[in-house]
N, C-alpha and C positions, 0 to 999 in steps of 0.2 A: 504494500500500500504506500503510495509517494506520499509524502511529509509536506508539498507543494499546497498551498491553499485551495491552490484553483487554477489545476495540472493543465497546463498544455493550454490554457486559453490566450490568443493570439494578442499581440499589439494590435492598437485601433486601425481599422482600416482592411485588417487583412484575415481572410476565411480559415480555418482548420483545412489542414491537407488532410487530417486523419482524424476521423473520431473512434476515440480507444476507451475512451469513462475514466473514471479517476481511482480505478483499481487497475495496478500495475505493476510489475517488479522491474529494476534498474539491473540491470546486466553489469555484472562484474568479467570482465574478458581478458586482463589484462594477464590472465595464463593459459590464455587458449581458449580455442572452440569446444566445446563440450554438448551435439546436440541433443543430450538427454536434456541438458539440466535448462533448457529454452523452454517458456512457457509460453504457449499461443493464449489460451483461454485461463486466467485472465491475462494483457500483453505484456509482452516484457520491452523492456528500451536499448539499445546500445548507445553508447556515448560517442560525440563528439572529442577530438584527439587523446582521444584512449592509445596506449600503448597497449597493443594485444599480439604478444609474444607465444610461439609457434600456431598460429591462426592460418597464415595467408601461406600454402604451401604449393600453391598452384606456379605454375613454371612461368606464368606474368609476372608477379610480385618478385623476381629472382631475388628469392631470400636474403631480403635487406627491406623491402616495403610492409610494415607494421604499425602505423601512426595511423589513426581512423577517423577521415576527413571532414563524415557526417554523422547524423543519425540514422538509428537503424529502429525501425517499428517492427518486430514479433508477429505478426497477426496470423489469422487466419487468407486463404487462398482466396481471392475475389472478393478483397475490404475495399472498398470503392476507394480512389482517392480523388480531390479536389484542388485549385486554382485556388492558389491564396491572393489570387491579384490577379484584376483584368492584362491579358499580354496576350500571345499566341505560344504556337509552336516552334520552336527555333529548328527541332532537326532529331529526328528517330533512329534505331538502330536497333537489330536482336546482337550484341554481342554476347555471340554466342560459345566462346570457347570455358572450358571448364574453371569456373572459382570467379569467373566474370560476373558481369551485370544482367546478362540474358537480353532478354527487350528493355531499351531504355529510351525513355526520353528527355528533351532537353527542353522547358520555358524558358519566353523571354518576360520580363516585366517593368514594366516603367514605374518605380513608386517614389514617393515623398519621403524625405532623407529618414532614414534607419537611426536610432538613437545608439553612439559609440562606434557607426561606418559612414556613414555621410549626412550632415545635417539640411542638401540639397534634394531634388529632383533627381532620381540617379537611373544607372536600369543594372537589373538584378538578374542574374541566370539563376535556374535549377533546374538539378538530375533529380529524375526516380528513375530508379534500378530495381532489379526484380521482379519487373510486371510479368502479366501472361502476356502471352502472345497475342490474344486477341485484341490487348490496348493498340497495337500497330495497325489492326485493321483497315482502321477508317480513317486517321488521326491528319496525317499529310501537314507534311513544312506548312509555315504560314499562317495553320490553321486558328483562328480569334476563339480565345478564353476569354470569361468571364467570370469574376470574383464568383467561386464558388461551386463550378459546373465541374461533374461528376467526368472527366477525360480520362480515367485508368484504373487498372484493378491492378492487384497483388499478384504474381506469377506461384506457383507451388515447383518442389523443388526438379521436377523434371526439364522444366522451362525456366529456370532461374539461376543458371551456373551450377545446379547442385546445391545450395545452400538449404535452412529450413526458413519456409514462407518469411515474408518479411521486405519492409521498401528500404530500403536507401536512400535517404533523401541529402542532399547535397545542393550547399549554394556555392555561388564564384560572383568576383568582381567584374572578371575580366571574361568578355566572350570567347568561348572554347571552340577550335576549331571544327571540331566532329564530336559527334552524339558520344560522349565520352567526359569525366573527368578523373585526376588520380583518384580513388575512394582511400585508398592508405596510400600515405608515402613514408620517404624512410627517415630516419634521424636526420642527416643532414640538409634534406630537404623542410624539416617542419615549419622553420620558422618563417620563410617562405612563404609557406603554401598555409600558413595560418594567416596571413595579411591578403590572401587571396581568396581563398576559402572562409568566409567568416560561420559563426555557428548558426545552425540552422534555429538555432530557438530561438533568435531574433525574429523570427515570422511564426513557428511555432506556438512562442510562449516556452515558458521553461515546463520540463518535466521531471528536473532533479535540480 
């Protein structure tokens, strides 16, 4: 049960990518993947730049990428997710090789300055990773979101790199060339890719 008053409820202006309730466990990862000990019902959380040490052993990460760049939601296969902010589609992709993101997609967003990343007009990316396959269906570059609107589901682990059910959700500063961004990177890359990557619970809402 999170200790948050009022888990996960977004900054003004911007929708819940995820509704989970406010029963939840916080993922301790920082010695590994353990899929036993992942709770879908009720969800569990992964953290933002968690060191999670012998996790990523898939032959992308070349054993040195361990630093976890977003949040990770638990859930159930087919949790709808949601547009926290009217933008479109920037750019889709199944990457599909093993320990990857599977189907992912990429928003773009134009908001009003973020409190502690810019106090202007700025425009904002983000990943969800681990969808089904079926979010790519329809979706196409371009396509116009609005605050709120149900664009993608959760992938299960057949269609998801092999993980267990669960989004990945990921922001960036800086527009990403291809439907892709690091999800871990490595030590010497963090501090980097923390001034690029900010934490997702700036649109979120905190959940720990």
């Amino acid at each position: 049960m999170s200790g948050i008053t009022h888990p996960g409820r977004p900054p003004k202006d911007f929708h819940p990518v995820i509704f989970i309730g406010e029963r939840y466990k916080v993922l301790d990862l920082s010695a590994g993947y353990d899929p036993a000990a992942i709770s879908l019902d009720p969800p569990s959380i992964g953290r933002y730049n968690e060191k999670r040490r012998n996790m990523y052993t898939a032959g992308l990460f070349h054993g040195e990428r361990d630093i976890h760049m977003g949040l990770d939601f638990w859930v159930p296969p087919g949790t709808p997710l949601h547009a926290f902010a009217d933008g479109r589609v920037l750019c889709y992709r199944d990457n599909a090789r093993a320990g990857d993101y599977g189907p992912t997609i990429v928003t773009e967003h134009r908001v009003t300055g973020i409190p502690g990343v810019n106090a202007d007009e700025m425009v904002l990316y983000a990943l969800f990773g681990h969808l089904s396959r079926a979010s790519l269906d329809n979706i196409g570059e371009g396509k116009s979101l609005k605050r709120g609107d149900v664009f993608a589901f959760v992938g299960n682990e057949h269609e998801n790199g092999g993980w267990v059910p669960h989004l990945h959700f990921q922001l960036s500063l800086v527009r990403p060339e291809e439907p892709d961004m690091p999800g871990v990177v490595s030590e010497a890359d963090r501090a980097k890719a923390l001034q690029t990557y900010p934490d997702p619970q700036l649109v979120t809402g905190r959940f720990y």
